[in-house]
N, C-alpha and C positions, 0 to 999 in steps of 0.2 A: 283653275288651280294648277299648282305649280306639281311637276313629275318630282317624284325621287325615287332612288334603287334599293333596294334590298338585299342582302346577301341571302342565299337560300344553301342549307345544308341536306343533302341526298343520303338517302340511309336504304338496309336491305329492304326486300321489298317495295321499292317506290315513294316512300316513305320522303315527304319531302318538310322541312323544320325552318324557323327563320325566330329572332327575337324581334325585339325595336327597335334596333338601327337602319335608318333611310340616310341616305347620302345623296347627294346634287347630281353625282353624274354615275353613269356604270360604270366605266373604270376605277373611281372610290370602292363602289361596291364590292367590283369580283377582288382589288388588292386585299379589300378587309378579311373575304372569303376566304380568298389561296392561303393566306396568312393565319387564318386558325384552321384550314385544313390540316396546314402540315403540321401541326402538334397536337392532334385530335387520332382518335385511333378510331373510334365506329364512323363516323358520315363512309361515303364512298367516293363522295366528291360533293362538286360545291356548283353554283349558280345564281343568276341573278333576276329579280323579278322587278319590274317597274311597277309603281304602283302611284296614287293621289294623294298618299300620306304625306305631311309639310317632312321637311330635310332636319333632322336634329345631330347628324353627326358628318364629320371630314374626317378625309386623311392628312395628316399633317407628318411632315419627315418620315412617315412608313407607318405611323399608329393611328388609329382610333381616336378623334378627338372629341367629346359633346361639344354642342352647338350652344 
């Protein structure tokens, strides 16, 4: 099966969050991440998780695109 990335959002306590977006490669990923970091006020930061779920989103010119 095919890898995709995750974006993972860090919160107090350890606390770690992610929805359903998977992306083709980690640098999709962490762009998507950084990208609602910085307009987000609780996460503490952000991360990226590989995972065997199929790829349903890209980045395209700096956004979020579904697949």
């Amino acid at each position: 099966m095919k890898t995709s990335f995750k974006p993972v959002f860090l919160f107090a306590g350890g606390e770690r969050s992610s929805n359903n977006q998977r992306f083709g490669s980690y640098e999709e990923a962490e762009a998507s991440a950084m990208a609602r970091w910085q307009v987000w006020t609780m996460p503490e930061g952000y991360d990226v998780e590989e995972t065997d779920e199929p790829v349903n989103y890209q980045r395209v010119d700096g956004k979020d695109s579904h697949i």
